[in-house]
C-alpha positions in Angstrom: -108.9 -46.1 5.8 -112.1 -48.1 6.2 -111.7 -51.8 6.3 -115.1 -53.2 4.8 -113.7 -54.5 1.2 -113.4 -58.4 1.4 -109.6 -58.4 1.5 -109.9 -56.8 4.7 -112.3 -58.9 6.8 -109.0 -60.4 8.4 -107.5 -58.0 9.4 -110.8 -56.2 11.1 -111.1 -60.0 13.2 -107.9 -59.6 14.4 -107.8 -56.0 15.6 -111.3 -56.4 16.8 -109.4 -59.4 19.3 -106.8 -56.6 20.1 -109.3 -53.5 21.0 -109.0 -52.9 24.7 -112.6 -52.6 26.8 -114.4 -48.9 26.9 -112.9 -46.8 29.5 -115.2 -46.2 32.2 -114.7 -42.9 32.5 -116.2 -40.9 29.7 -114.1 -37.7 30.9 -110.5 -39.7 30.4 -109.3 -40.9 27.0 -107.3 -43.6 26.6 -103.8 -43.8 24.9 -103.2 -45.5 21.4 -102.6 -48.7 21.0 -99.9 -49.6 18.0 -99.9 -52.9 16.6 -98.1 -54.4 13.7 -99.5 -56.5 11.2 -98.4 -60.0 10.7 -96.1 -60.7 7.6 -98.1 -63.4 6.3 -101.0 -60.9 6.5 -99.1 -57.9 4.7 -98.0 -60.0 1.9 -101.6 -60.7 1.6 -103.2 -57.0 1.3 -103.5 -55.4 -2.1 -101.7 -51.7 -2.5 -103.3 -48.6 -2.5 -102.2 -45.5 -4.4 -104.2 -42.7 -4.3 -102.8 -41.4 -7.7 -104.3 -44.8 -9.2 -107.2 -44.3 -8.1 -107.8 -40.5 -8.8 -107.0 -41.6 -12.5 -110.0 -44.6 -11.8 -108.5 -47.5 -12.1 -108.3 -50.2 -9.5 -106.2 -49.9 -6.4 -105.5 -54.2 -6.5 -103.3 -53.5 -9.7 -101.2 -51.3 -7.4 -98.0 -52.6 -6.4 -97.1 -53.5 -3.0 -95.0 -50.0 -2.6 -97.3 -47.9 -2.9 -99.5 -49.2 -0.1 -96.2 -49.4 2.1 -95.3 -45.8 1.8 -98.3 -45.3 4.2 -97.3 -47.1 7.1 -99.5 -45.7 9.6 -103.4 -45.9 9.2 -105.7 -44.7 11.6 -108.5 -47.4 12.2 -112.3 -47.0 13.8 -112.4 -47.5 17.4 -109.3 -45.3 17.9 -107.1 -48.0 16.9 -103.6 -47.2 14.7 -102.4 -50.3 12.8 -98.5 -49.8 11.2 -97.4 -52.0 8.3 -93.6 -52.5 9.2 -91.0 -54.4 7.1 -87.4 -54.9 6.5 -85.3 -54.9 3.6 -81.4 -56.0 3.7 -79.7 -53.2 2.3 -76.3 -53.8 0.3 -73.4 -53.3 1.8 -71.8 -49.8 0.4 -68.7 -50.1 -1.9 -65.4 -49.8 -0.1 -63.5 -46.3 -0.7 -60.8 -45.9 -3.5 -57.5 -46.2 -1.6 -56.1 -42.8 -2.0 -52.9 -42.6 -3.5 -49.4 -42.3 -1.0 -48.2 -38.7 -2.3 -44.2 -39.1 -1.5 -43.1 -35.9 -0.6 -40.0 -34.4 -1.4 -39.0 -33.2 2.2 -38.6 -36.7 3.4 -35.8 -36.6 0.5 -33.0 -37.6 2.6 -29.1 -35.7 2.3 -30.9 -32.7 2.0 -29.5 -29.6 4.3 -32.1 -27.3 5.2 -31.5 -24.1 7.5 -27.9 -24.8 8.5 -27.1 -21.3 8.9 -30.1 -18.7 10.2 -30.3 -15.0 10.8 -29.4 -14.9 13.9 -26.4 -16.8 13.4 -25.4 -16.4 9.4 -22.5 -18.1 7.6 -20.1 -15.0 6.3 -18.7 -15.6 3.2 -16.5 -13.3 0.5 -17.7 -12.3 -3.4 -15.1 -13.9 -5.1 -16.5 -12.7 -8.6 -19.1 -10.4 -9.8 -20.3 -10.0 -13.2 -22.7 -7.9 -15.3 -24.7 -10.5 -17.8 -27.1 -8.1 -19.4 -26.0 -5.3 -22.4 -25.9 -1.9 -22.5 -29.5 -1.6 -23.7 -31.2 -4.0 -21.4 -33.7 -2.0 -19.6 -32.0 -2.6 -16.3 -29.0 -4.7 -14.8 -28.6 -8.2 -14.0 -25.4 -9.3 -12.2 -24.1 -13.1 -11.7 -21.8 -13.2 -8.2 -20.0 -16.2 -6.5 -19.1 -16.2 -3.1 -16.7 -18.2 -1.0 -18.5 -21.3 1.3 -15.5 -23.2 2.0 -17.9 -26.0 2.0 -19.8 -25.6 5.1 -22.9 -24.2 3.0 -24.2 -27.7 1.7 -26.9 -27.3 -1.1 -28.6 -29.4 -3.3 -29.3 -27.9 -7.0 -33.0 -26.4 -6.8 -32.3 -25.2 -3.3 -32.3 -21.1 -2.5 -30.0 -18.9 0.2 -31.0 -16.2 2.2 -28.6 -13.0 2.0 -28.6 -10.1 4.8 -27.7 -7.0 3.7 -24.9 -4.5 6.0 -26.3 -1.6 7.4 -29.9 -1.4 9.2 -33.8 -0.4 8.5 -35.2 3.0 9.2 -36.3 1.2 12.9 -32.4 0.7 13.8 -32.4 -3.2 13.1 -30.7 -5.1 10.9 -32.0 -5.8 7.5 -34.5 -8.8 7.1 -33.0 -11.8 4.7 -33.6 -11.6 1.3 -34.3 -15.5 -0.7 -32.5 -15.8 -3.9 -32.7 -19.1 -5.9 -29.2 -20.8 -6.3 -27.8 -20.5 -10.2 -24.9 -23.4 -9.9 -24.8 -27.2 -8.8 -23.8 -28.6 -6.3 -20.2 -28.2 -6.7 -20.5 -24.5 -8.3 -18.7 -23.2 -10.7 -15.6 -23.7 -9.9 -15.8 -27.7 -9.2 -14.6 -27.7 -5.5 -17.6 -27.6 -3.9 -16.6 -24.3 -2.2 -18.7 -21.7 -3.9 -22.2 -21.0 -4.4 -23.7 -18.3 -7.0 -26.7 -15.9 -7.6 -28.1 -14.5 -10.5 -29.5 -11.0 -8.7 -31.1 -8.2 -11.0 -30.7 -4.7 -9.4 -34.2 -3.1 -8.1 -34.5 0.4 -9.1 -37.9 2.4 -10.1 -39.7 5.7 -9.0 -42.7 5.8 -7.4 -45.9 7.9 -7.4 -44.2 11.1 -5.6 -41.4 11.0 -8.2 -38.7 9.5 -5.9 -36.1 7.1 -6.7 -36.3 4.0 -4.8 -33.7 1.3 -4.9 -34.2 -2.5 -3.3 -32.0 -2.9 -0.5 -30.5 -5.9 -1.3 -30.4 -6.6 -4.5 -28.3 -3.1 -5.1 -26.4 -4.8 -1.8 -25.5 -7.6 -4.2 -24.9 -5.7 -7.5 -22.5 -3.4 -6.1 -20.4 -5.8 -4.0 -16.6 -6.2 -4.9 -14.3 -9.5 -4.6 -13.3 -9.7 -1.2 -16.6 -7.7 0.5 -18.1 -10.2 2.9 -21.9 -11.3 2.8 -24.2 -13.0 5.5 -25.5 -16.1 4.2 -28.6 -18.2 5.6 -30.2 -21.5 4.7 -29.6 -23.6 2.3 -33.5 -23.8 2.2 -36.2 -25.6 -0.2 -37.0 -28.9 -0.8 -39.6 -28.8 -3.6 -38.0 -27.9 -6.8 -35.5 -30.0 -6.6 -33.4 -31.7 -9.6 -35.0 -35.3 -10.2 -32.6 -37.7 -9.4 -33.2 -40.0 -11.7 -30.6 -39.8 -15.0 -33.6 -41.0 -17.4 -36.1 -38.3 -16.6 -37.8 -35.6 -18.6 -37.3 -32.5 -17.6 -39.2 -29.2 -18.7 -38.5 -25.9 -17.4 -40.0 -22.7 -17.8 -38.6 -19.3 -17.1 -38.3 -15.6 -17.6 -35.6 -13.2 -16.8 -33.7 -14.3 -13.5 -35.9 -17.3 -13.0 -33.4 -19.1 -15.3 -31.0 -19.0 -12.2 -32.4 -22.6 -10.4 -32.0 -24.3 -13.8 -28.7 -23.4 -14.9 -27.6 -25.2 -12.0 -29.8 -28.2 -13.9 -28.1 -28.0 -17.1 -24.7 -27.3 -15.2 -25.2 -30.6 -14.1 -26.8 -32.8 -17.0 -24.3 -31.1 -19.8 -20.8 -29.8 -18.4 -20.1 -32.2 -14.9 -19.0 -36.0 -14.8 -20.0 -38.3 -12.2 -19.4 -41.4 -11.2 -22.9 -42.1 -9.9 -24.8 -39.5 -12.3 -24.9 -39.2 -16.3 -27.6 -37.6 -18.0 -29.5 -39.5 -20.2 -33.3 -38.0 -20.5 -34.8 -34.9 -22.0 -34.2 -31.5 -21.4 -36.8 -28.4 -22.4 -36.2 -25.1 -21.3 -38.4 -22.3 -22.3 -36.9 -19.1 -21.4 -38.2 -15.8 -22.2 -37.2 -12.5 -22.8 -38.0 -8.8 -23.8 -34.9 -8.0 -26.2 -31.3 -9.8 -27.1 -29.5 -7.8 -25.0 -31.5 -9.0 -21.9 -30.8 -12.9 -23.1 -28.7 -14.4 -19.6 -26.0 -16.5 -19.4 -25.6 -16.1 -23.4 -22.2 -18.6 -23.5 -24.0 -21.5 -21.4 -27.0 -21.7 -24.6 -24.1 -21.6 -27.0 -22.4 -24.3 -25.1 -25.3 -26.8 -24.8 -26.4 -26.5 -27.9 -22.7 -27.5 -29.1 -22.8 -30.2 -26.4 -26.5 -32.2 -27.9 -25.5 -31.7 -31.6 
């Protein structure tokens, strides 16, 4: 960039006061020298843009950014001159504040893991019941067994079941999770019992052999009176709302009905002092055929109960 237009002549003077003497030494060079222009001087300069003038119009009508996205010019005389300024940027907006997700295992009165494998509660099958028809394509079975109160649960909440005998390695079956199908005080009102709604596992597989699940034929064949190792209660995340005004929806297919039966149990056939239903209840529940509809008398019974 060649200082010799008019509005330059200042500038020239004053780096011309700043250029340091010849070396001596024509065999050494000499280091830069940066200086930085006044800021009564920069406000004075006209802008250059070499896009305004490759199109031929004058480089005065340029603003002032264009000539500051240059900032370092190389002068005659080996001289480098930067044009340095400062802008105040604004300060950034402050972050959303996210929002306090309250989770449900802070819920407190919740049992969790009272009874482990190692360590299982035993209890007796007190009743054990077919629910599905004759030509359901399979069996579903709803059982109770005997707690005596010292399995705690809330309704949403799932138990873990052992079954007798031992794995083709010589150790004992691993627990099997089952979601709880009755409130809190089961279904027989003491608070004593807790039932399962268990469909029996049975299928052949690609060499033509039978194959049945261990436990769920475990569970499907006990009798009253057999005893069954219990674990848990666990699960804190699909647990009834609390609150008597809420809308509940609920979606489920074959044994996934068994967490809200315990719901309805609760909303449509138990009094409380400190609970009474008041909201909305949906519950979509499908199935295959009519014979493989569960727990037949309980839609019979609510649907008596709302009208």
């Amino acid at each position: 960039l060649l200082l010799t237009s008019s509005p330059f002549h200042s500038l020239r003077r004053l780096l011309s006061s700043q250029i340091p003497p010849p070396n001596p030494l024509p065999h050494r060079t000499s280091a830069l020298h940066t200086l930085t222009m006044p800021a009564q001087l920069t406000a004075a300069l006209p802008s250059y843009s070499p896009a305004a003038k490759a199109a031929g119009g004058s480089s005065a009508s340029c603003t002032a950014s264009h000539f500051l996205s240059y900032p370092t010019r190389r002068l005659r005389n080996g001289v480098r001159a930067q044009v340095s300024t400062t802008e105040t940027a604004e300060p950034a907006p402050a972050a959303p504040a996210k929002p306090v997700k309250i989770s449900k295992k802070q819920d407190e009165g919740v049992v969790t893991n009272k009874y482990r494998p190692k360590e299982p509660y035993v209890g007796r099958c007190l009743l054990n019941t077919r629910l599905t028809g004759d030509n359901a394509p399979g069996e579903t079975w709803h059982m109770v067994f005997s707690t005596e109160g010292e399995v705690p649960y809330r309704e949403g909440q799932s138990i873990g079941v052992i079954a007798d005998g031992e794995d083709k390695n010589g150790k004992p079956h691993k627990l099997r999770l089952y979601s709880i199908a009755s409130s809190a005080l089961g279904d027989f009102g003491d608070s004593k019992t807790v039932s399962l709604c268990v469909k029996r596992l049975v299928y052949t597989n690609d060499a033509g052999e039978v194959v049945k699940g261990v436990c769920s034929n475990f569970l499907c064949d006990l009798k009253p009176g057999s005893e069954v190792k219990i674990t848990g209660p666990v699960g804190k995340e699909m647990l009834m709302p609390k609150d008597p005004n809420a809308t509940i929806i609920m979606l489920a297919t074959g044994t996934g009905i068994a967490p809200f039966r315990s719901f309805l149990w609760k909303m449509f056939f138990e009094q409380h002092e400190d609970y009474k239903f008041n909201g909305l209840a949906w519950l979509f529940l499908g199935v295959p055929t009519s014979d493989t509809l569960l727990y037949k008398e309980v839609w019979n019974s609510v649907w008596l109960y709302c009208w």
